[in-house]
C-alpha positions in Angstrom: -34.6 -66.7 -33.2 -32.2 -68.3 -31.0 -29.0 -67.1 -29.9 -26.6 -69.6 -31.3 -24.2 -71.6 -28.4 -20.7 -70.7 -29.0 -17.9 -72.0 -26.9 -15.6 -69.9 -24.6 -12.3 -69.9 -27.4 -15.0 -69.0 -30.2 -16.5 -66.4 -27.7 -12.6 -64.9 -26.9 -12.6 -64.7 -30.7 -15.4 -62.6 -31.4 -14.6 -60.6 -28.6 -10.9 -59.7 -30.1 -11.5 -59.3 -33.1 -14.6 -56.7 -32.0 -11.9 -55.0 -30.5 -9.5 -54.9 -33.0 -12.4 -53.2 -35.4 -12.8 -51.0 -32.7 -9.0 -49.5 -33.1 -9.2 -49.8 -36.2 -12.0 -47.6 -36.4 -10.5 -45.1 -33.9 -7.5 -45.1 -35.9 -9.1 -44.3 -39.2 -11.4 -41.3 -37.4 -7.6 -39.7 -35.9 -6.4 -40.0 -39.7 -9.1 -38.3 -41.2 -9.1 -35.8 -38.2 -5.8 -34.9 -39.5 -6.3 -34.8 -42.8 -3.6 -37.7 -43.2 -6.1 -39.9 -45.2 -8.9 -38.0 -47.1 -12.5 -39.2 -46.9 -12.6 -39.5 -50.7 -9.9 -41.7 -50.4 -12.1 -44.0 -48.0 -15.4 -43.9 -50.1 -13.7 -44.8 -53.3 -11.6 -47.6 -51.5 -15.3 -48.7 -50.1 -16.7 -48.9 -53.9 -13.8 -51.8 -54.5 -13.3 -53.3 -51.6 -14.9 -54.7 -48.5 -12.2 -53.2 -45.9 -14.3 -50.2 -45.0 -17.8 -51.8 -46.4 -19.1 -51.3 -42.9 -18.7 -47.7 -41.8 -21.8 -45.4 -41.7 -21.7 -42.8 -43.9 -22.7 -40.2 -40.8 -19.7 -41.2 -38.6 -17.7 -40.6 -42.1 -18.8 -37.6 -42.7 -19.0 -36.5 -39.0 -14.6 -37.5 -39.0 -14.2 -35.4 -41.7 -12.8 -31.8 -41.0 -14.9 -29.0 -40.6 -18.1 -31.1 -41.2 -20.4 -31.2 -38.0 -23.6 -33.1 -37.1 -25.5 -30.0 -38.7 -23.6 -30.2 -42.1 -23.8 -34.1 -42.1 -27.5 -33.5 -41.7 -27.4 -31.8 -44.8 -25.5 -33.5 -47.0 -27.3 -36.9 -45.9 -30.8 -35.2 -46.9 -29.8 -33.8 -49.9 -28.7 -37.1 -51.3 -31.1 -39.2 -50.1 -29.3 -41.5 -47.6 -30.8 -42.9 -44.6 -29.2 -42.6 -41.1 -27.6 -46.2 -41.0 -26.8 -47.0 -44.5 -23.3 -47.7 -44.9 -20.6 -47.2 -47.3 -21.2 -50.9 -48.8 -24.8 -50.1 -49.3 -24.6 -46.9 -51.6 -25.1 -47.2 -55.3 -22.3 -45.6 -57.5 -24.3 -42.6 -58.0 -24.6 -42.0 -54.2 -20.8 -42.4 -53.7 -19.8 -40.5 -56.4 -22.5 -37.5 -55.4 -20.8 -37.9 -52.0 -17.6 -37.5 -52.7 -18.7 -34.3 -54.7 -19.9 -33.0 -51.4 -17.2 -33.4 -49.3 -14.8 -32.1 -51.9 -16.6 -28.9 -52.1 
């Protein structure tokens, strides 16, 4: 597969808006951090719409307070997610079994 040629402006474009996910992505994991947006909040607003269709569930759960790498670990084997599935990719029973982890 070729790399398709894309010209300097559309190049600057992908390259801004790349960055602008990028903020927006730091900005969500400070709010969650904080506890000023909950995590439940995120993977029901995933379920509806495509605004956070891309975040992996293990950087979720990892920006969630008091949930570590080991505790993700857990939580991802016990439902039977894969390391790079993403919020968009989980069937209603996976969300809904998630957010029933991280409210415990």
């Amino acid at each position: 597969m070729t790399v398709p040629v894309r010209t300097e402006d559309q190049r600057a474009s992908a390259l801004l808006r790349a960055m602008e996910v990028r903020h927006e992505r730091a900005e969500l994991r400070r709010a969650l951090k904080s506890g000023r947006i909950s995590g439940v909040d995120i993977i029901r607003s995933a379920g509806m719409s495509g605004e956070w269709h891309g975040v992996r569930i293990r950087w979720l759960l990892e920006s969630l307070p008091r949930i570590g790498p080991a505790r993700a670990d857990s939580i991802m084997r016990r439902l039977a997610v894969a390391e790079t599935r993403r919020l968009g990719g989980i069937t209603d029973r996976q969300r809904q079994e998630l957010i029933e982890a991280i409210e415990v």
